[in-house]
Biopython code that builds the backbone (N, CA, C, O; Angstrom):
import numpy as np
from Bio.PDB.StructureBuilder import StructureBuilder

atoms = [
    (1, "UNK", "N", (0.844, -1.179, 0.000)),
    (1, "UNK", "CA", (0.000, 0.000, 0.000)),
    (1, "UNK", "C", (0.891, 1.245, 0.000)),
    (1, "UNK", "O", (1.933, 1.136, 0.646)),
    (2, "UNK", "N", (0.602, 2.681, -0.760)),
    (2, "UNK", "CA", (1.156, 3.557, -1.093)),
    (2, "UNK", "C", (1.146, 4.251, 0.564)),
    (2, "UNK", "O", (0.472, 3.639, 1.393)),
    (3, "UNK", "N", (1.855, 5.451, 0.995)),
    (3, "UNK", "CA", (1.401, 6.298, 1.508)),
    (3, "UNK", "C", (0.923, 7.603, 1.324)),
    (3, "UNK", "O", (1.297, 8.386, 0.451)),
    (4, "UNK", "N", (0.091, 7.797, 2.174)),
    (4, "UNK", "CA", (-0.487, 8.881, 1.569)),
    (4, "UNK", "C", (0.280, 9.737, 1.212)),
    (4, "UNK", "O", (0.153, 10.098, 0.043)),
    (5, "UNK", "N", (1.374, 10.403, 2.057)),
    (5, "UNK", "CA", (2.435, 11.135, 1.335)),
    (5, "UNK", "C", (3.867, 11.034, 2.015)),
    (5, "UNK", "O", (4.296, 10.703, 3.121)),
    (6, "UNK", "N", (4.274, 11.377, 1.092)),
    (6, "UNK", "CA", (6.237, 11.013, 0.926)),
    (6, "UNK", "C", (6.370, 12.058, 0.401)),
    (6, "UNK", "O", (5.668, 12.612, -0.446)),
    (7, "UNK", "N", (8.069, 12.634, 1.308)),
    (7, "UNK", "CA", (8.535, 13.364, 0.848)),
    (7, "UNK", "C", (10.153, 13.466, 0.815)),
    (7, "UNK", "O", (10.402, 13.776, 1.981)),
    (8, "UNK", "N", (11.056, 13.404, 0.319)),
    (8, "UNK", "CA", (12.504, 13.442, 0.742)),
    (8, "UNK", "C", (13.332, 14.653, 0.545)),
    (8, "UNK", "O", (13.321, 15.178, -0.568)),
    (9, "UNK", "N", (14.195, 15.260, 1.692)),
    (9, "UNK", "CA", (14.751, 16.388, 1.600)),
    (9, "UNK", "C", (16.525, 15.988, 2.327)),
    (9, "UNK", "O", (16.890, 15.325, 3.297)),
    (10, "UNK", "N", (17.116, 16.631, 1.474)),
    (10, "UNK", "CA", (18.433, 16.703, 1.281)),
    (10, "UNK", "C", (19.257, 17.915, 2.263)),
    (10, "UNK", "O", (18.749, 19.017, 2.055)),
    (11, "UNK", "N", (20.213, 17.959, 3.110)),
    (11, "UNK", "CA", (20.385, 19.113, 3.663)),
    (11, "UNK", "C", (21.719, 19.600, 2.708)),
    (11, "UNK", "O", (22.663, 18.860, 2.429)),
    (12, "UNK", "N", (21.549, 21.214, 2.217)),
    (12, "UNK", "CA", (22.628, 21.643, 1.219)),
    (12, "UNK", "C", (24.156, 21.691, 1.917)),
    (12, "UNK", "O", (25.119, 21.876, 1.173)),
    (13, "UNK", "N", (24.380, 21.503, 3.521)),
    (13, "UNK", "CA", (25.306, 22.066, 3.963)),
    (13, "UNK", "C", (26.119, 20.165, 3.949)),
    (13, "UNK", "O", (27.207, 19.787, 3.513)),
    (14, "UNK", "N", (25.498, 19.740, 4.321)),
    (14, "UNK", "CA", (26.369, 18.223, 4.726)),
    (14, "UNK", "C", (25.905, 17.055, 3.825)),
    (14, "UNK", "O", (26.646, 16.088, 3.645)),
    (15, "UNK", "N", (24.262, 17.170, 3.064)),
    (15, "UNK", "CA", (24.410, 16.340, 2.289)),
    (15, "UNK", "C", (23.445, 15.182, 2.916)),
    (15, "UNK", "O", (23.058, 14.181, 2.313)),
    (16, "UNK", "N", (23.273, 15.391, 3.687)),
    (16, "UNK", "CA", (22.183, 14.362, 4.857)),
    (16, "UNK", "C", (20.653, 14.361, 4.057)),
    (16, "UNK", "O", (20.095, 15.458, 4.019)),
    (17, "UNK", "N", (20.001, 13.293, 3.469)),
    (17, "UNK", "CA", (19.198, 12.801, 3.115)),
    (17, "UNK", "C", (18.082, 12.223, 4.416)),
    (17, "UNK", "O", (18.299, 11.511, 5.396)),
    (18, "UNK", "N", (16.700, 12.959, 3.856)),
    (18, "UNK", "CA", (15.596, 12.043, 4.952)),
    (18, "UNK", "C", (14.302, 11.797, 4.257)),
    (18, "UNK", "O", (13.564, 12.777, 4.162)),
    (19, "UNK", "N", (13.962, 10.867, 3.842)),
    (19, "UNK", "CA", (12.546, 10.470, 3.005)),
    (19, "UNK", "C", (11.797, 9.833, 4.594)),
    (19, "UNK", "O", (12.073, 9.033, 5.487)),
    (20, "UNK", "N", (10.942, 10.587, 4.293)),
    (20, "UNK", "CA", (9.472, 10.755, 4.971)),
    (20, "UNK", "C", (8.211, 10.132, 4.707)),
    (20, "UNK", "O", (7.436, 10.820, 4.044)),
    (21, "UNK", "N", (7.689, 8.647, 5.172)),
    (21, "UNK", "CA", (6.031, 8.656, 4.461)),
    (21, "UNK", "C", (5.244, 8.497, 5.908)),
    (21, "UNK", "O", (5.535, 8.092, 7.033)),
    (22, "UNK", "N", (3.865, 9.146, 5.115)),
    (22, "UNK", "CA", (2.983, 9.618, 6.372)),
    (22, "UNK", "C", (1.950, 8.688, 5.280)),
    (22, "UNK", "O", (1.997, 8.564, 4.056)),
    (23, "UNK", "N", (0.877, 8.024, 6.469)),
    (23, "UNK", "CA", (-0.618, 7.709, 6.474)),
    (23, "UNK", "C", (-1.124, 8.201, 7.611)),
    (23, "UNK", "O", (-0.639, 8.284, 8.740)),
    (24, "UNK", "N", (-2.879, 8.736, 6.868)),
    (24, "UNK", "CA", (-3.348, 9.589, 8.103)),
    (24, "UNK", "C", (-4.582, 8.566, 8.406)),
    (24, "UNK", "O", (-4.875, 7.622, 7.672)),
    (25, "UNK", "N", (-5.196, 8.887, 9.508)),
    (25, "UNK", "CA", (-5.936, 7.902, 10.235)),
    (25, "UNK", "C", (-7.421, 8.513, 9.558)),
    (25, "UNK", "O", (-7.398, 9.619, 9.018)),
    (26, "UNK", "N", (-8.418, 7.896, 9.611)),
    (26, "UNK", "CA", (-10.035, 8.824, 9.709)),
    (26, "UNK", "C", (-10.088, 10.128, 9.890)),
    (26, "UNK", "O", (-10.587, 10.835, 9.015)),
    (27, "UNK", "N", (-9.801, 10.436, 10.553)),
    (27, "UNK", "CA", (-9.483, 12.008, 11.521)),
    (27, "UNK", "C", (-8.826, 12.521, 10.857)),
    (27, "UNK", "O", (-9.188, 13.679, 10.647)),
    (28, "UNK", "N", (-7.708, 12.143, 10.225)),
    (28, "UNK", "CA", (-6.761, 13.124, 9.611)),
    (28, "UNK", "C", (-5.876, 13.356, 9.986)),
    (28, "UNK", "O", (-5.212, 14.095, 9.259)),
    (29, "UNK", "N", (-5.263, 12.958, 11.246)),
    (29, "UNK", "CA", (-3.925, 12.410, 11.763)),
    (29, "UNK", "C", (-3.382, 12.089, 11.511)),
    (29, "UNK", "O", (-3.764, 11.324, 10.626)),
    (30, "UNK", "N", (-1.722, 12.026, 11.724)),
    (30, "UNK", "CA", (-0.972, 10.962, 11.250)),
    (30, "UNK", "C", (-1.108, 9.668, 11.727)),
    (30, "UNK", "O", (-1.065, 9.860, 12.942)),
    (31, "UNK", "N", (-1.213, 8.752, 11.603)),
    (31, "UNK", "CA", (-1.437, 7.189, 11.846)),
    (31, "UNK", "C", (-0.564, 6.342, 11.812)),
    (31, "UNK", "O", (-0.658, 5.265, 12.402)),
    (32, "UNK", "N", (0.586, 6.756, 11.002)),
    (32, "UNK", "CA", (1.951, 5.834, 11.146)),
    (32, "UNK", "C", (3.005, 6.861, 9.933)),
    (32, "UNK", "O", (2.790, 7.461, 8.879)),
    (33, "UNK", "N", (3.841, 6.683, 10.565)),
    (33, "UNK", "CA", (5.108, 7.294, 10.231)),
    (33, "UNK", "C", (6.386, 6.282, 9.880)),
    (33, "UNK", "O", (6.767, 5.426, 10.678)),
    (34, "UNK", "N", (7.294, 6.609, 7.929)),
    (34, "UNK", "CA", (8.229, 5.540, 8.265)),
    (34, "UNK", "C", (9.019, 6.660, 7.906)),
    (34, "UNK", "O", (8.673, 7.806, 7.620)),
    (35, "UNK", "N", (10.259, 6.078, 7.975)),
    (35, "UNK", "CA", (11.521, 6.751, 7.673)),
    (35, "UNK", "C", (12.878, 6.226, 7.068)),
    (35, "UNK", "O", (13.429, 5.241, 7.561)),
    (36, "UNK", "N", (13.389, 6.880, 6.027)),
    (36, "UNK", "CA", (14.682, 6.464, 6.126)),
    (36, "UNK", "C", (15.246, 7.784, 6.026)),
    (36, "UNK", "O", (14.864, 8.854, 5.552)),
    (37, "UNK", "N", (16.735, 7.187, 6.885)),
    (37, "UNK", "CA", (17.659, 8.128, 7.431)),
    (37, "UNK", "C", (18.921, 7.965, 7.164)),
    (37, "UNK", "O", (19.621, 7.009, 7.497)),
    (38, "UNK", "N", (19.337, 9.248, 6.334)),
    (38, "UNK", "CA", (20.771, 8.795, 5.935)),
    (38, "UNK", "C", (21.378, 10.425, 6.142)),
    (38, "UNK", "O", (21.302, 11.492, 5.533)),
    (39, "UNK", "N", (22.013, 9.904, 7.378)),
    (39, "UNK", "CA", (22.216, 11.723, 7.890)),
    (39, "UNK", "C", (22.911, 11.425, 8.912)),
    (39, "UNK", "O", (22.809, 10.451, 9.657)),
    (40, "UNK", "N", (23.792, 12.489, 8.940)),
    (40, "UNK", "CA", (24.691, 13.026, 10.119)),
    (40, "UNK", "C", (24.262, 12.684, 11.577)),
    (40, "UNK", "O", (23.134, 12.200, 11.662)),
    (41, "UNK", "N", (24.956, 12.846, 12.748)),
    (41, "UNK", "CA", (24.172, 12.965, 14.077)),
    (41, "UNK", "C", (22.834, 13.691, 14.347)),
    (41, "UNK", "O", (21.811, 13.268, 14.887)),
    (42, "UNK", "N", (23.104, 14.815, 13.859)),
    (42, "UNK", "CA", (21.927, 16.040, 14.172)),
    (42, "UNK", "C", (20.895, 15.609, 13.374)),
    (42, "UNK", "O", (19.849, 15.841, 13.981)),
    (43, "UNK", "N", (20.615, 14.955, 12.018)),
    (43, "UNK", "CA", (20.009, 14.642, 11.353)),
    (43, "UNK", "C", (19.261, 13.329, 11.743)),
    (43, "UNK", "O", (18.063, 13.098, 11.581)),
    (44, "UNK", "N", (20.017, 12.682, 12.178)),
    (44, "UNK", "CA", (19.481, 11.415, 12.827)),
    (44, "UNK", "C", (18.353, 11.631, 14.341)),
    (44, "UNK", "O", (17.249, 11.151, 14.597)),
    (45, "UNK", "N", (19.020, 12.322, 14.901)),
    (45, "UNK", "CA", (18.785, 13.031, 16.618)),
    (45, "UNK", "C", (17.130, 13.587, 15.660)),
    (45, "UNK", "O", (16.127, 12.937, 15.955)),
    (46, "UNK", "N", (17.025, 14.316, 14.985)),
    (46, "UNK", "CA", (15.863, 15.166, 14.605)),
    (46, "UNK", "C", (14.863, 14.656, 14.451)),
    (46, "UNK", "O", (13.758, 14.829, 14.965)),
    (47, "UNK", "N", (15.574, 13.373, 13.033)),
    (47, "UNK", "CA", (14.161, 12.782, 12.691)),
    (47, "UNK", "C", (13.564, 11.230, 13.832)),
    (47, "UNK", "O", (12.583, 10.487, 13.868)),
    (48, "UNK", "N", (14.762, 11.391, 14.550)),
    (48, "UNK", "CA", (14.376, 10.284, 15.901)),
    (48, "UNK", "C", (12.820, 11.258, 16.812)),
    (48, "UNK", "O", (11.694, 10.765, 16.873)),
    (49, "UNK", "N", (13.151, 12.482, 17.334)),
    (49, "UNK", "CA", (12.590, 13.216, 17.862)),
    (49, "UNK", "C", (11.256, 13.174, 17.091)),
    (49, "UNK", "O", (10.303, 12.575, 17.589)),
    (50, "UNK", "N", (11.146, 13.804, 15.858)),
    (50, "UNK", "CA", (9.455, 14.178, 14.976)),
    (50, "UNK", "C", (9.010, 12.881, 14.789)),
    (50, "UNK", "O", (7.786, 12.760, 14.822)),
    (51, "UNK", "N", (9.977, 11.387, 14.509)),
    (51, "UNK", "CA", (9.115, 10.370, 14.717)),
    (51, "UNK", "C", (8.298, 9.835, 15.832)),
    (51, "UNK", "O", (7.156, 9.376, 15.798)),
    (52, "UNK", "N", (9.120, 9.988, 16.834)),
    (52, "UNK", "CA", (8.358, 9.471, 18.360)),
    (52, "UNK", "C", (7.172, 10.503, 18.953)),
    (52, "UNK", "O", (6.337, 10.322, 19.839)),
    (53, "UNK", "N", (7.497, 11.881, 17.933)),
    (53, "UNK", "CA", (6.126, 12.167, 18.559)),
    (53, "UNK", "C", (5.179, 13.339, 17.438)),
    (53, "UNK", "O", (4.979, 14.532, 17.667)),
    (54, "UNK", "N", (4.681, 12.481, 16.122)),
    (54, "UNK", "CA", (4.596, 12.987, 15.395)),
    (54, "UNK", "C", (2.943, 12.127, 15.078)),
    (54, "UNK", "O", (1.886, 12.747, 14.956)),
    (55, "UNK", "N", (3.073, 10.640, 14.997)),
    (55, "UNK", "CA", (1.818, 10.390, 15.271)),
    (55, "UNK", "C", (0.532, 10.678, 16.273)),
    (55, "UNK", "O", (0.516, 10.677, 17.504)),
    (56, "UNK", "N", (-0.455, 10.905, 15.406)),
    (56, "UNK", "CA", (-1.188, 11.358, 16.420)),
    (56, "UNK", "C", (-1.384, 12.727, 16.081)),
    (56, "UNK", "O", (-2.427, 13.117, 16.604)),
    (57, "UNK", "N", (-0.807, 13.638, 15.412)),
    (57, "UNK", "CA", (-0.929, 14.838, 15.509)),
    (57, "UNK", "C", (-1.502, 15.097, 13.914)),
    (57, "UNK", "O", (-1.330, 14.427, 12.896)),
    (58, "UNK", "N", (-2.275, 16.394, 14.155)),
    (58, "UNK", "CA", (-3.065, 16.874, 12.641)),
    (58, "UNK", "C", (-2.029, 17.443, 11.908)),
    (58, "UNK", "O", (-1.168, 17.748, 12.733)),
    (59, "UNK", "N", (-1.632, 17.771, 10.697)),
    (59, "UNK", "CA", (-1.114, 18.691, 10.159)),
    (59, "UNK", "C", (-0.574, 19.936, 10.573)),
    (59, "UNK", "O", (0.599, 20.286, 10.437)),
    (60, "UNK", "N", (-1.578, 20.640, 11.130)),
    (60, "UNK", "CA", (-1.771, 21.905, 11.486)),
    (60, "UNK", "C", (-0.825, 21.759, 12.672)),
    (60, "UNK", "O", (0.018, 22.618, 12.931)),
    (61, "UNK", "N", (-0.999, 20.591, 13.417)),
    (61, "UNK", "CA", (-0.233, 20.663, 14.629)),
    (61, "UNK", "C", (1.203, 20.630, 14.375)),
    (61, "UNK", "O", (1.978, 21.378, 14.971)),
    (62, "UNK", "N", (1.538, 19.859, 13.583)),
    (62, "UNK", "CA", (2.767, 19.571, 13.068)),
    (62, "UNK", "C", (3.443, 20.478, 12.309)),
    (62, "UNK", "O", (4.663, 20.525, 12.157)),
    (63, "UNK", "N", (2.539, 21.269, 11.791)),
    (63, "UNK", "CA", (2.986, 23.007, 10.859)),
    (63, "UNK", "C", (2.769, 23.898, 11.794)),
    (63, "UNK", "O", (2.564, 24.963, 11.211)),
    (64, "UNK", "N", (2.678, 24.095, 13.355)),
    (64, "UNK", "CA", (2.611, 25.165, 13.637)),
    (64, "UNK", "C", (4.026, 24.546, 15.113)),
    (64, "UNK", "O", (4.691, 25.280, 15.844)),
    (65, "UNK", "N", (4.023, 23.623, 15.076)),
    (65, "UNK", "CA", (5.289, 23.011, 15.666)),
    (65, "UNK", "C", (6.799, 23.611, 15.158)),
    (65, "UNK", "O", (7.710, 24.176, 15.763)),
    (66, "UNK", "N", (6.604, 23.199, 13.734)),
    (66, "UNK", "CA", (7.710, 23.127, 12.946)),
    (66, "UNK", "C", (7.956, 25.403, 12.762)),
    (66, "UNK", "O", (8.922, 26.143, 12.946)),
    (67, "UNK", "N", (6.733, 25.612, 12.403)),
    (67, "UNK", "CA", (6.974, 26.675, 13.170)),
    (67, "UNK", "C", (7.570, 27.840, 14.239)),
    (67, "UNK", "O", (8.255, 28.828, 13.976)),
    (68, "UNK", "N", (7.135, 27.433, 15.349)),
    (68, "UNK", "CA", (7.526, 27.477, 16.641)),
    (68, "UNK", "C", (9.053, 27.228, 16.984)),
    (68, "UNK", "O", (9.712, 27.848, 17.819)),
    (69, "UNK", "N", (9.515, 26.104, 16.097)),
    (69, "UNK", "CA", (10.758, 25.712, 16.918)),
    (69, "UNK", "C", (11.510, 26.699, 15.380)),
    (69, "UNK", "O", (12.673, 26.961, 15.685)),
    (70, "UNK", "N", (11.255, 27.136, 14.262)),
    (70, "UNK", "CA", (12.007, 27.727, 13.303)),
    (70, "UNK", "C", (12.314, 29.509, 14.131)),
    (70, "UNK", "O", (13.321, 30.209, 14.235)),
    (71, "UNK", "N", (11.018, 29.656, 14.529)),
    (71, "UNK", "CA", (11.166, 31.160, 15.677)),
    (71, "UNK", "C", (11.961, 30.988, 16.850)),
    (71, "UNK", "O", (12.341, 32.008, 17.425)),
    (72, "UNK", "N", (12.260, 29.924, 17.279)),
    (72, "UNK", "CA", (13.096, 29.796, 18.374)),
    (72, "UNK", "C", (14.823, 29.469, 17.937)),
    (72, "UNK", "O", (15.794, 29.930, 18.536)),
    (73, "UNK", "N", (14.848, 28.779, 17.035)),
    (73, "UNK", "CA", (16.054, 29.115, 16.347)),
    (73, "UNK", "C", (16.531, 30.138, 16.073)),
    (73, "UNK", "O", (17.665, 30.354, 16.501)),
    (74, "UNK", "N", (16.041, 30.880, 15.481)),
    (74, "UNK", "CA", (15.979, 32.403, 14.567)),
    (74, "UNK", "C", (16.380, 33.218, 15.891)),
    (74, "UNK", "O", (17.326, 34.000, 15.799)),
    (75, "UNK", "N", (15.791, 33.095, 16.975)),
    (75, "UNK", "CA", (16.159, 33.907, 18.189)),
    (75, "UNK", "C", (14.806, 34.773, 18.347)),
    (75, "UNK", "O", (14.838, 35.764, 19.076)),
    (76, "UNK", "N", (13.668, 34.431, 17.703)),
    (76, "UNK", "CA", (12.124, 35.337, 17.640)),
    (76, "UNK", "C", (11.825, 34.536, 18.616)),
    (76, "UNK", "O", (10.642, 34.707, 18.910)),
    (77, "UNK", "N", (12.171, 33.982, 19.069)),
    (77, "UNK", "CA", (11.075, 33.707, 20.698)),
    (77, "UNK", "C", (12.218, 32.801, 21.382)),
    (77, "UNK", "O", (12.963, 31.911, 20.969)),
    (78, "UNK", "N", (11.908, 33.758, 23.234)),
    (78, "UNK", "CA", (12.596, 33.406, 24.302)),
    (78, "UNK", "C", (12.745, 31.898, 24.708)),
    (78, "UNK", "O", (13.724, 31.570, 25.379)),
    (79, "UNK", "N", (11.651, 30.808, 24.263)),
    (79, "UNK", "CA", (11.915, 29.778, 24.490)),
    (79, "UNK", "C", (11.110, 28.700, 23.305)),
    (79, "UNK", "O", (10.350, 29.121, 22.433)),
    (80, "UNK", "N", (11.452, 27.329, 23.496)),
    (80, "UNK", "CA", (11.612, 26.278, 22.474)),
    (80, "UNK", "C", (10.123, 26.024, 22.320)),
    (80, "UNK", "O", (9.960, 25.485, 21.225)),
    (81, "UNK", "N", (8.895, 26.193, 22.994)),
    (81, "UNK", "CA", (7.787, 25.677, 23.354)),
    (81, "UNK", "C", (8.106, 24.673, 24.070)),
    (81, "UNK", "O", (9.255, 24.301, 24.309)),
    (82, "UNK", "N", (6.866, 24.069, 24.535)),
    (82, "UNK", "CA", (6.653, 22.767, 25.670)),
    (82, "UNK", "C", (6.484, 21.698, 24.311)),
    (82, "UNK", "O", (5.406, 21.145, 24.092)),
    (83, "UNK", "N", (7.327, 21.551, 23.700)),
    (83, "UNK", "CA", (8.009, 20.200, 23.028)),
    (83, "UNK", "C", (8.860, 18.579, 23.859)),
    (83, "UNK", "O", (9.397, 18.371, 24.947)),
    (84, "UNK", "N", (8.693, 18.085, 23.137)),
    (84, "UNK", "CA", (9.745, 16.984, 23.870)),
    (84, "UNK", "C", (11.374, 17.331, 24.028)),
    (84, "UNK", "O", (11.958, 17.887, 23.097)),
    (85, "UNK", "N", (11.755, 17.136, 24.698)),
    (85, "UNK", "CA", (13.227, 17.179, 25.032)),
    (85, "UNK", "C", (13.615, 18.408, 25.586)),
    (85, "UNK", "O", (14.788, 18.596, 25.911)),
]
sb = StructureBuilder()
sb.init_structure("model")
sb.init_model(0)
sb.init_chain("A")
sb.init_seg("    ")
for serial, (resi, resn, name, xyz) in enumerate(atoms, 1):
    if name == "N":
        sb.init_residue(resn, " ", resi, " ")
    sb.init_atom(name, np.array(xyz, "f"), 0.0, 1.0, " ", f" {name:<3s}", serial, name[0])
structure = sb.get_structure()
């Protein structure tokens, strides 16, 4: 069976590869998450993190996550949100 969607992204600085497939549940959730990982430490560490806690969540949740932690990088906000780790 296909998933609903796949996506793979390359990082320009090191070269670290991560293909992504998502199926969403009834609801519209994610429902299961696979991965392959062909990446550096940090790359590995990342997509360990959005897998363990990525099911379960809507889109929206997951785009306003990915969000959140891009403003906290950037230095636009004082802290990481109430994320894992």
């Amino acid at each position: 069976m296909d998933p609903a969607g796949s996506v793979e992204k390359r990082s320009p600085v090191c070269g670290s590869r991560v293909t992504v497939d998502v199926d969403l549940d009834a609801e519209g959730r994610v429902g299961a998450v696979g991965m392959l990982v062909r990446a550096c430490a940090l790359g590995q560490a990342s997509a360990a993190l959005m897998g363990a806690h990525v099911v379960g969540r809507t889109p929206e949740e997951i785009a306003g996550a990915r969000d959140e932690l891009t403003a906290w990088l950037a230095g636009e906000r004082s802290d990481p949100r109430d994320g894992p780790g």
